[in-house]
N, C-alpha and C positions, 0 to 999 in steps of 0.2 A: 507543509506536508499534507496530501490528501491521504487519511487511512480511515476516511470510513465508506467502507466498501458496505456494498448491498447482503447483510446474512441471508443466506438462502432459502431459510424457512423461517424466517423473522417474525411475519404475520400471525402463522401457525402455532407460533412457539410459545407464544404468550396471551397472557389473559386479558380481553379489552374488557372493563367494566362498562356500565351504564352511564350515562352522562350524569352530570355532577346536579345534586339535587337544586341547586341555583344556576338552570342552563341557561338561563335568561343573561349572567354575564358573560361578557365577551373580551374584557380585557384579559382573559387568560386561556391559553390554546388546549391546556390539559394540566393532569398532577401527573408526576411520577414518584412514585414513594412518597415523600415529604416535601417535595419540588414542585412548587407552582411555576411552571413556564407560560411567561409572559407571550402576548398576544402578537407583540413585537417580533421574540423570537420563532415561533411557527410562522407567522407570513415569510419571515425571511429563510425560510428551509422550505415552506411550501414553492417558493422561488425558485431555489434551488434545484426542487425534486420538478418541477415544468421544464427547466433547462436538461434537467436528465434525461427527463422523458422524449425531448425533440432530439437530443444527442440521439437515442435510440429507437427512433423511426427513420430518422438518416442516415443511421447503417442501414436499416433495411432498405429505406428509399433514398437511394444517393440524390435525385431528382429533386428533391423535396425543396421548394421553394419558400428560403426563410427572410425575403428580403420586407416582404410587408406584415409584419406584427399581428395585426388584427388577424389579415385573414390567415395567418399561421397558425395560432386560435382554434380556427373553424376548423382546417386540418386536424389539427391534433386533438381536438375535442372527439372527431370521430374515430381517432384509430382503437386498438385496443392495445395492451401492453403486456406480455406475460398472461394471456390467457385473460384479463378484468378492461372494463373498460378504462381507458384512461385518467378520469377524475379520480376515479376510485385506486388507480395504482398511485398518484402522484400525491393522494391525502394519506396513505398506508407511508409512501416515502419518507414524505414530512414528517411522521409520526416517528417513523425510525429515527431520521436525522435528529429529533427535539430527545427521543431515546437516549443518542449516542452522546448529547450533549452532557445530559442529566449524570450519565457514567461518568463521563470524562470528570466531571465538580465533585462527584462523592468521591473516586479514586485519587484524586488530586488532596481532598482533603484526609482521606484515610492514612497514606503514603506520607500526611503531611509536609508537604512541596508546600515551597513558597517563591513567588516571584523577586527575583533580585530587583535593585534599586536600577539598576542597565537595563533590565529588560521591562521594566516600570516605566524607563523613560521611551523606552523603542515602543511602545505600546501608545503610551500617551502621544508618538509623534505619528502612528499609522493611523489611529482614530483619529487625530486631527487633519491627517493628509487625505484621508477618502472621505468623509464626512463632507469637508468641504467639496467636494468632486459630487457626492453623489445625497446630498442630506434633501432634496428639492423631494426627489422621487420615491427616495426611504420614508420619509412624513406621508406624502402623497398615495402612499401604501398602507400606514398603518406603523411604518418599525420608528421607534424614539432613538436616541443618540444613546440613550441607556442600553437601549437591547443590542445595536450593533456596538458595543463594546464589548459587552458580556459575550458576542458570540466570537470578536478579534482577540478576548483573556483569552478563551475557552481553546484556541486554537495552539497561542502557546504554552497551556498548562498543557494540552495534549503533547506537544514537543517534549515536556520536564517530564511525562509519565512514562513517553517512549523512550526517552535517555536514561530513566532509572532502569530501565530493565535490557536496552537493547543499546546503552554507550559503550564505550569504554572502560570496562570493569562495572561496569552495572553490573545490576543482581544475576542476571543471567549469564555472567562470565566473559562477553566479551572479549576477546585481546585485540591490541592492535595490528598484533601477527594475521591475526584471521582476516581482518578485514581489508589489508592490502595484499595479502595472496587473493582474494575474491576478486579486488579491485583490478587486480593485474592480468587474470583469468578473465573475465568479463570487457574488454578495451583493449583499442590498438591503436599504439600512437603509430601515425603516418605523417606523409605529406606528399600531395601530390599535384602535380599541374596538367591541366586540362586543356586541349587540342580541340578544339569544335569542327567539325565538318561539312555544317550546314551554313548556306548564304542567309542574308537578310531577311527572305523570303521563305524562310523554315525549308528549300530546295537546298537535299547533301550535295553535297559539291561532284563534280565529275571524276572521271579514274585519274586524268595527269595532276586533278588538284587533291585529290588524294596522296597521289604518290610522291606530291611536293611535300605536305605536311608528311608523312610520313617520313623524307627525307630528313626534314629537320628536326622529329624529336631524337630521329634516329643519331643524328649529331651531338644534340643533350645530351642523349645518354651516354654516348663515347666520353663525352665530357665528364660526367658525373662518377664513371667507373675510372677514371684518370684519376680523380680525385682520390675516391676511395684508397683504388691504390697506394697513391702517394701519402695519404693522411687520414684514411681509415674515417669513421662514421662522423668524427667532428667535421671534418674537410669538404663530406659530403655536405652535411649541414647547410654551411656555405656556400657550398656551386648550386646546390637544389633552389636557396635565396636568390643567386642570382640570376638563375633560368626562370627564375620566376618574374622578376623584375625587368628582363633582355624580351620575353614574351609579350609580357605588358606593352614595353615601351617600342617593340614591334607593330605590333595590330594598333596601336594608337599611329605608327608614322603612316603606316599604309591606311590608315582612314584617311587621314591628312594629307596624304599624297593624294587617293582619290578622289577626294572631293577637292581638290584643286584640280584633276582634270574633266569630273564633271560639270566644274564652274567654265569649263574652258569647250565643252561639248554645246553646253547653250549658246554660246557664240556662236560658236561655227555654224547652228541651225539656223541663225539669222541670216547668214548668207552660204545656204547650201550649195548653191551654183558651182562655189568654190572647193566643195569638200568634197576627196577622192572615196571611192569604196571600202579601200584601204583605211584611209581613217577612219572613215565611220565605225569599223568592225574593233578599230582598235579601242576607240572610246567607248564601245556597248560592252568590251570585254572588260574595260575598268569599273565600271557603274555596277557590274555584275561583284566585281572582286569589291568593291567598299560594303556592300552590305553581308558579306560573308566574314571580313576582318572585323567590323560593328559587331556581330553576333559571335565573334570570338572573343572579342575582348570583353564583351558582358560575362561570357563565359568564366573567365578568369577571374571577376570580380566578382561573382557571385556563388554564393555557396550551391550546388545541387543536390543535397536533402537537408534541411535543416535540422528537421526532426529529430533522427538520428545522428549528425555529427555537430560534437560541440568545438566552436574556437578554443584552444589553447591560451596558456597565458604568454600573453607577446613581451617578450625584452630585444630590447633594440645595440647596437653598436657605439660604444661610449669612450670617448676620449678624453682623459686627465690633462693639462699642462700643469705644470708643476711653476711655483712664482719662481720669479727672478731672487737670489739673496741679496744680503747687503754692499759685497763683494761685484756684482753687478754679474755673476755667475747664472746660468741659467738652465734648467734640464727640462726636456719632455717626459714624460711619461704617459703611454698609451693603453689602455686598458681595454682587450674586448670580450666581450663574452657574446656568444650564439644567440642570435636571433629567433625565436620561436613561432613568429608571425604567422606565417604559413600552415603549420603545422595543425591538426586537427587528431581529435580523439574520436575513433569510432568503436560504437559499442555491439559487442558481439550478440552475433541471434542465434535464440534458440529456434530452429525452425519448427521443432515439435510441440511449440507455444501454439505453433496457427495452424487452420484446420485447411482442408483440401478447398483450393479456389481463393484464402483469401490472399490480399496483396502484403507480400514481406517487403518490409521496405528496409532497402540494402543500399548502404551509402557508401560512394555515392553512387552503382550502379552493382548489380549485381557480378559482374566480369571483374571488378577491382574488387571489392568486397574478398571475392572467393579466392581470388590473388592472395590478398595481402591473410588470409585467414590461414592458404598452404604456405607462407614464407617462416621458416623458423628462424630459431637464434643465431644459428651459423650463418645466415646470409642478409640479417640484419644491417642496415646501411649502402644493397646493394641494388642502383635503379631495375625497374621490371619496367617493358610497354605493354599495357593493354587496351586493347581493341574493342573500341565498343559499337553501338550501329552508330553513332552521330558524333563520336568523339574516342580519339587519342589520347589515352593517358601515359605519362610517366611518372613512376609509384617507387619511393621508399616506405621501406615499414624498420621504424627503430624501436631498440629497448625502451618501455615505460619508467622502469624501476627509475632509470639515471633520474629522471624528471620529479620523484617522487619527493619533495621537499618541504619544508614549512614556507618557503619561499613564492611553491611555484605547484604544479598539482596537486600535493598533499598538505591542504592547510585545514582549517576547523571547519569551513562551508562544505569542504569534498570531504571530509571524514561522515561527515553527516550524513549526506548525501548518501555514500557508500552504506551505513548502516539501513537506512530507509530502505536501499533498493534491496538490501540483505535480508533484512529481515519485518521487512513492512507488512507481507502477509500473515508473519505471525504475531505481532501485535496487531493487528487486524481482528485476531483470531480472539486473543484476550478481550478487546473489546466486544465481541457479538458474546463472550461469554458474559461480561460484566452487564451488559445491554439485557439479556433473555432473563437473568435475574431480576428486574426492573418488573412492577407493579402497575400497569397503565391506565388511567382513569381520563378518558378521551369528553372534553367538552364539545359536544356535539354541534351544540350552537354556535359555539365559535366556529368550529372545519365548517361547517356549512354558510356561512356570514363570508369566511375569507375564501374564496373561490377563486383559484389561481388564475381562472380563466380571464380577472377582471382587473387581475395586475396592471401595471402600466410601466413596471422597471425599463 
């Protein structure tokens, strides 16, 4: 969980003292209150706050060419950030970040939290899984195997601090009631399959091959509303599966076909002599149609915003045989439950979050999005087509609740989750209070010795 956001007047807020009257050492980055924070831990936030910093020049400049390291550097050395130049924003960062750590250890011991023996072990297995991954360049830096510990504790006492106050009957009252009306307000379980309209060659297809595809979701749907009909949102479930799977294994035959008669087109140019106009025109209009089925079937396999929609949890179609008895009797038994594979969660936008011009990213297109956002409870289960420039959808939006289980969307990961997203700004808020309380006594000589710009992460 990332909650430590940027306080707004952070710098302002507090008191920098003078450098510590032995500036000359430099294994240590600063005091706060009674906290000597190690030299390890500042380089590894001074890290952190350079990666912020190029995040936030690349908003500004989408351009911003960050594939060579060094001279990214030289870039970013020159911008300015927030009105200061940039050394000077990305040392104030690190300063907060070593701040909010310092909170987190006194609250932690105040609160008197302790780490369980489970989460002692999960600790001891992530320090040993990225250490090894990354211990070459953390040395190579300055950070010990000590300090990035203390900052992978630090992160899960922060977790025990926000559970005391923003769980499940934490101090601040939580219910579980609240957090899955938020969760169900906030998310739309869908599922839908995607129609591509463009060839191979990123070229949309022509009006008859339009009106082809369009013929056939138009079919699907006929399909899927028969369904419902006859057996209501479970029934749909299952034709939606297997329109799913009948499209698939569509655009893979017609690759497969194609390219068996492009294999058959280079022949014939070996001995043109022989080949009428007629064919020819016939084989350039295949060669055209495989790379437009290629590019639909990528379509289907691939998600189109990732960002915003997360995979569901998939259960598959399960069959029991039951043994034979002693009697040499024998029974089936076939068990199925709904497949959820398909299915995606998308999370709803505030669009008064984003300011005039920038890009809302609406999964998976804005036309479906605004769809399935007017579909209410009454019509739940029942297909929609919409229409996008480069692609055909066909859209169910169902009940979340049903899904809501310990099994299956509603377990301990998504409860958490749900809390974070609920109320992560205001544990935010506790911590830049706990932070501006903080005492700072900044070793000069060390910010100045550890110079982000000389990193090599």
């Amino acid at each position: 969980m990332s909650v430590f956001k940027k306080a707004a007047a952070f710098v302002t807020a507090i008191s920098m003292a003078a450098a510590m009257t032995a500036c000359s050492d430099t294994t240590y980055g600063m005091v706060i209150d009674d906290y000597t924070v190690p030299a390890g831990i500042y380089i590894y936030y001074a890290n952190s706050a350079y990666s912020e910093a190029v995040s936030k020049i690349a908003a500004e400049k989408p351009d911003l060419d960050t594939s060579d390291a060094e001279a990214l550097k030289e870039t970013v050395k020159a911008e300015t950030i927030e009105g200061m130049d940039s050394l000077t924003w990305i040392q104030n960062k690190a300063v907060e970040l070593c701040a909010n750590y310092v909170a987190v250890e006194k609250k932690f011991d105040e609160l008197e939290l302790e780490l369980d023996e489970e989460t002692e072990l999960n600790l001891d297995y992530m320090v040993e899984y990225y250490w090894a991954s990354y211990q070459a360049s953390m040395e190579e830096n300055g950070v010990s195997e000590d300090s990035f510990r203390k900052i992978m504790t630090s992160s899960y006492k922060s977790e025990m601090i926000f559970e005391h106050y923003y769980g499940i009957d934490g101090e601040n009252g939580v219910t579980e009631d609240e957090l899955k009306t938020y969760y169900i307000e906030n998310n739309i379980r869908t599922q839908y399959v995607a129609f591509n309209l463009v060839d191979g060659e990123g070229n949309m297809l022509k009006s008859d091959g339009k009106e082809e595809m369009m013929d056939m979701v138009e079919d699907y749907q006929e399909r899927v509303e028969s369904a419902y009909d006859e057996g209501g949102v479970e029934a749909v479930m299952t034709e939606m599966n297997l329109v799913q799977d009948e499209y698939k294994a569509y655009c893979t035959s017609i690759s497969e076909e194609a390219a068996g008669v492009t294999g058959a087109a280079a022949e014939t140019t070996t001995t043109a002599e022989e080949t009428t106009t007629e064919e020819t025109t016939t084989e350039t209009t295949a060669e055209t149609e495989t790379g437009t089925e290629e590019t639909t079937t990528a379509a289907v396999e691939t998600d189109e915003n990732g960002s915003t929609v997360s995979e569901t949890a998939a259960e598959t179609e399960e069959t029991t045989t039951a043994a034979s008895d002693e009697e040499g009797d024998a029974s089936d038994e076939t068990t199925t439950t709904i497949s959820y594979t398909n299915e995606k969660i998308v999370a709803v936008i505030n669009e008064e979050d984003y300011e005039e011009g920038d890009t809302i990213p609406y999964s998976p297109c804005e036309e479906v999005y605004k769809k399935l956002i007017s579909i209410t409870d009454k019509d739940y289960g029942k297909p929609y087509i919409v229409e996008d420039d480069e692609v055909y959808y066909l859209v169910v939006r169902y009940e979340i609740e049903d899904r809501m289980t310990e099994e299956d969307l509603w377990n301990e990961s998504q409860i958490y989750n749900v809390e974070v997203a609920k109320y992560g700004e205001d544990f935010d808020k506790y911590l830049e209070e706990w932070t501006a309380a903080l005492t700072i006594q900044k070793n000069e000589a060390a910010i100045k010795r550890y110079d982000p710009f000389k990193f090599t992460f």
